[in-house]
N, C-alpha and C positions, 0 to 999 in steps of 0.2 A: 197680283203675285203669280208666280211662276203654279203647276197642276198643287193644290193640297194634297198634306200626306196623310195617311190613317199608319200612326207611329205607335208601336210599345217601347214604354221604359220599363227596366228593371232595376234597381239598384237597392242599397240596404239603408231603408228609410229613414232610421232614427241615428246612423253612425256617420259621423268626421263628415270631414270635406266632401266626397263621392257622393253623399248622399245629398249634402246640399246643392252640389254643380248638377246631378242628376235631375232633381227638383228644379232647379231654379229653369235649366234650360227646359225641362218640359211644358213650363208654365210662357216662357218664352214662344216658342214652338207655336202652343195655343194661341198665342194673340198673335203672332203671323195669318193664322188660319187653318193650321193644319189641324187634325183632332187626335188629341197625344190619349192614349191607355196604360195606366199608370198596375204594374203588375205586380205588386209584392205580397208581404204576408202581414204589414200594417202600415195606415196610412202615412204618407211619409210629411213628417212634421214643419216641412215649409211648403205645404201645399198652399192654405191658407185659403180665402174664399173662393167660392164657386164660379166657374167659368164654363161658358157653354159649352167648349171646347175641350173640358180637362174630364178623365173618368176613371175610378181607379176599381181593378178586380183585384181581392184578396183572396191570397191564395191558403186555402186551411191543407192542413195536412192530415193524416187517415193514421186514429189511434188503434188500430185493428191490432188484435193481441202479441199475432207472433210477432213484429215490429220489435226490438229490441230498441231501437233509435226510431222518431218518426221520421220517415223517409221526404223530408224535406224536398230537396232537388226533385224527385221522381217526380211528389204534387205539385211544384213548381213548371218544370216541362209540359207537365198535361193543361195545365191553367194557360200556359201561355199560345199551346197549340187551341186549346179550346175558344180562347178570347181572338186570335188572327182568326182563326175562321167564322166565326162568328160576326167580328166585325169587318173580316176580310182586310185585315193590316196588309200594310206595304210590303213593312220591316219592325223589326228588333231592336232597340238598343239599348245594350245591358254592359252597367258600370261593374266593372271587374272582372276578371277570367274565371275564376270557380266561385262559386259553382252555376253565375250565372250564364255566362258564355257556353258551357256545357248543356246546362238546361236548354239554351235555347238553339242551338244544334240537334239536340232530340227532338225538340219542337219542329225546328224546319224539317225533317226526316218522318217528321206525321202528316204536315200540313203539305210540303211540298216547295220543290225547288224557288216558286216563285216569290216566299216570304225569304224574304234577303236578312242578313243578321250582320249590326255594327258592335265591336264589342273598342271600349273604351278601356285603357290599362290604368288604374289610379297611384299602383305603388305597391302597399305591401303583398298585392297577389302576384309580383314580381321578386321583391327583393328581398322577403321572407319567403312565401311563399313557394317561390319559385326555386330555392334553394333545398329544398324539403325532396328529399329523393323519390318519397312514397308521394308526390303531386307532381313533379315537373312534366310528367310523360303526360298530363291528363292536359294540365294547363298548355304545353303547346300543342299538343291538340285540338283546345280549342280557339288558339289563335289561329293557326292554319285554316279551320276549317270555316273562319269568318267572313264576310264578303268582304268588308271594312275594316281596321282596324286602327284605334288613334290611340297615343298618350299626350299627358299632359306635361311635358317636357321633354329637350333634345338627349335630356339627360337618360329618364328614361326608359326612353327608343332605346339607348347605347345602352343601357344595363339589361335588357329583355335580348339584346342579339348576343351580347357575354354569357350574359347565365343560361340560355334557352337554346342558343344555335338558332336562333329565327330569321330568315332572311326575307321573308317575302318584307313587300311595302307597310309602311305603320306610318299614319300621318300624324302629324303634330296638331293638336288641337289645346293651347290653354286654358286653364283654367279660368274662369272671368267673374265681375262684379257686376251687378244694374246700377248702371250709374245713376241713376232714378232713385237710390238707396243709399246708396254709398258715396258721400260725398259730407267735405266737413259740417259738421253740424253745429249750431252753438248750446253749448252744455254750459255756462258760466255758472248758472245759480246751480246746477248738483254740483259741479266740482266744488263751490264753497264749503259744499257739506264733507264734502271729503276729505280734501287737504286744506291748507293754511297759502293764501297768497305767494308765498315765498318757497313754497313746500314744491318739486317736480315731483310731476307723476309718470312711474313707470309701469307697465302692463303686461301681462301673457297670458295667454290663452289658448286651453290646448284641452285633452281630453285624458294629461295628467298619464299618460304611458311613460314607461322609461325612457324610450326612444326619443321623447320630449325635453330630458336634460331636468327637471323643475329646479333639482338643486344648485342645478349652477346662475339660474336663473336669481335665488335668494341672494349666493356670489358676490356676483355683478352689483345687483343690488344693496347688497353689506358696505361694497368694495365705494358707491358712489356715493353712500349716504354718509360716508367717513369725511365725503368731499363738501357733502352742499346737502340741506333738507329736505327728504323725499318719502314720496309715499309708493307704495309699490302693491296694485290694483293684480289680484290671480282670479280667473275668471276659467270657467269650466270644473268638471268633478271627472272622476277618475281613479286605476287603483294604487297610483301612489299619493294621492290626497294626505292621507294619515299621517303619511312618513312627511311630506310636508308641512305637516300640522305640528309634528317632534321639531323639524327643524328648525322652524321659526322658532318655537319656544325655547328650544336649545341656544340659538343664537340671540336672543334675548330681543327678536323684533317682530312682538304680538302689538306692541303700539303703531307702528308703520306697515304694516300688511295686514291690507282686506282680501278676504275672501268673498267674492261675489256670486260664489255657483254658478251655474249655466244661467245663461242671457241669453232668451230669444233677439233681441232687437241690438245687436250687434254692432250698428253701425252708429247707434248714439252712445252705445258703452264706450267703443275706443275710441269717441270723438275725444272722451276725457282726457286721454295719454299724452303723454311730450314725447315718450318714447317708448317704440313696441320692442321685445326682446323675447328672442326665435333662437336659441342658443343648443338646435336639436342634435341629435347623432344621426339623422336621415331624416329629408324632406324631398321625398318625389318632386313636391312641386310649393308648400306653402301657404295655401289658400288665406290664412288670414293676419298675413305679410301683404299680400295686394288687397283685404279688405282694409289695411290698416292705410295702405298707399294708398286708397280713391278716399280717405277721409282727410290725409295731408299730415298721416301720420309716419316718420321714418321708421325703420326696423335695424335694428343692432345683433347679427346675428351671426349663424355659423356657415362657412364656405364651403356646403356640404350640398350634392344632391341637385336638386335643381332651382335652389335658394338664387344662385347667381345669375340665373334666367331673368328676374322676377326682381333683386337689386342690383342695380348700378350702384358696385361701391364708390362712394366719397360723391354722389346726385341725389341716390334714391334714399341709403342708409350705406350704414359699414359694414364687413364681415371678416370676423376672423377667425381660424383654424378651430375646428371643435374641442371645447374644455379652455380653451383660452381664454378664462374669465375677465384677467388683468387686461388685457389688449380691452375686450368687449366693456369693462368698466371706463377705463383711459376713450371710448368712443362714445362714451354715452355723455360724458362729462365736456369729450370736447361739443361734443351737439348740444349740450345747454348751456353751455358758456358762451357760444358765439350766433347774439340774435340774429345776427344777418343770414350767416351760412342754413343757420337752418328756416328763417324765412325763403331762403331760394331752395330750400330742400323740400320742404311741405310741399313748394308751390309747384316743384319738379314730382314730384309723388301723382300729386295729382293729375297732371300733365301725362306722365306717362303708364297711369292705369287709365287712362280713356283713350290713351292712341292706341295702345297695344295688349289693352287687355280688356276692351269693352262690350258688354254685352252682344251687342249688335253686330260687332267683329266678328265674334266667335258662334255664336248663333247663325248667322250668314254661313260659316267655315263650314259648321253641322250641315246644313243644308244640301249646301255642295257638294258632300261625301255622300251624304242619301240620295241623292239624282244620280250621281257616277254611280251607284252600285246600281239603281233599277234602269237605269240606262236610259235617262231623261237629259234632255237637256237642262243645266243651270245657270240660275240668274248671275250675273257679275259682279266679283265680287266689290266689298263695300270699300271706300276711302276713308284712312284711320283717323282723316282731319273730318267728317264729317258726327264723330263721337263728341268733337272738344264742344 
């Protein structure tokens, strides 16, 4: 392989999507050879076994009295100057713009021009965030001041240069699966336990925020079960949980909706599905829309964000107009009704979450961006046919 790197991650261990792609690629990283320093404030929950190459410093924060708030960011900047020097890192790279992109600008301004800083944009530190008067000035600042800078969608790149005025370069870097994991799986004998032969099973999974739509999710659901017998699998916890708890009872379908809570092993939970349903009001990018695509599962969702990156409607899944339940019920129904189509659907999901969305892809892209910034040369990049 091309020089190894001495890498820090930062990102926020135990939350969404960011924390997983942060994780998964640094575990990545590590079996290339490079040796990733994993920097937060607990260990992040898909670390998973020991690697000789993986190491994580936890950052505590200082309850010292006058503290009104503990200064979080400040302990966090000093940990990550103290762990580059210490282990004399390359570079930085830290999922989200605040506070960890800021932290790690204070960091290179202890340590020295020579620790380079990638900051990666996930979503809401953009599109909420970024919106918020009292943060925008901080957060482009610390885009500006980054060596690197990637999102995970074209989408957005385009919403960080609206909302932010940001012109420098932001590369595209998406989101990805191991395909080592993620691939269909056979679940035959749980699904027995779940549904009834004749019963479809529909799925979502999310972390249960408004942003997530859940109610229109039951909808859809109400709306197909009117059509054909189905079971409809909710999967993650969250703080509109409760109010989904009312509405099902409300709508009188506590016999067809499981609750499953968080699932670590994700890739044989949705192996269960016929059909995934993403029916958000904003998705940066999706994440377990393409884990549902590398197991051969389609997604029936909203044409919002950077969803449309990620399906090819009427190949990968459908999408239509946010809140437009009736359309997204009429596509779920035609996807169970017709075995063929969606035997060429699965089999296309699959297909193109390993061309273009494969770990190795994308880990390779990482790579790339970290040589161009310390001004190394980089290896070439990978062929999307050598994933399948």
């Amino acid at each position: 392989m091309h020089n190894p790197l001495k890498i820090g991650i930062t990102c926020y261990p135990t939350l969404g999507g960011s924390g997983v792609v942060a994780t998964e690629l640094g575990k990545l990283l590590a079996e290339k050879g490079h040796e990733v320093h994993f920097i937060t404030h607990s260990l992040p929950f898909r670390l998973g076994a020991f690697h000789r190459n993986l190491f994580y410093h936890e950052v505590e924060v200082s309850d010292y009295y006058v503290f009104k708030y503990p200064p979080y960011d400040l302990s966090l900047a000093s940990k990550m100057a103290q762990v580059a020097q210490m282990q004399n890192l390359d570079l930085l790279h830290v999922h989200y713009a605040v506070p960890h992109a800021i932290c790690a600008y204070l960091a290179k301004q202890m340590v020295g021009d020579r620790l380079k800083v990638v900051t990666t944009l996930h979503g809401t530190d953009i599109t909420i965030l970024g919106q918020d008067q009292s943060l925008s000035d901080i957060i482009r600042l610390a885009i500006d001041k980054s060596d690197a800078v990637t999102a995970v969608s074209m989408d957005l790149i385009k919403q960080t240069r609206e909302l932010l005025g940001i012109e420098r370069d932001i590369d595209l870097a998406y989101n990805f699966v191991d395909k080592r994991v993620y691939y269909p799986r056979d679940v035959a004998a749980w699904r027995r336990e779940i549904a009834n032969p004749d019963e479809a099973i529909l799925m979502h999974i999310s972390n249960f925020r408004p942003v997530k739509r859940v109610g229109d999710v039951l909808d859809i659901f109400a709306n197909v079960r009117r059509r054909r017998p189905a079971k409809l699998l909710l999967v993650g916890e969250g703080p509109e949980l409760s109010k989904v708890h009312c509405k099902v009872r409300n709508m009188g379908l506590e016999d067809s909706v499981v609750f499953l809570g968080k699932q670590d092993d994700v890739a044989q939970v949705i192996s269960l599905a016929d059909v995934l349903l993403l029916p958000s009001e904003k998705e940066s990018f999706g994440l377990v829309a393409l884990e549902g695509m590398a197991c051969g599962v389609p997604t029936v969702g909203s044409d919002t964000g950077g969803i449309p990156e990620l399906i090819t409607h009427g190949e990968t899944g459908f999408l239509a107009p946010v809140g437009d339940v009736e359309k997204m019920a009429d596509y779920v129904d035609a996807l169970l009704s017709d075995r063929d189509m969606y035997a060429r659907m699965s089999e296309a999901c699959v297909r193109r979450a390993r061309l273009t969305f494969c770990n190795d892809l994308i880990a390779a892209e990482y790579e790339r961006i970290y040589y161009r910034v310390l001004g190394l040369p980089a290896p070439e990049p990978l062929e999307p046919a050598s994933c399948l």
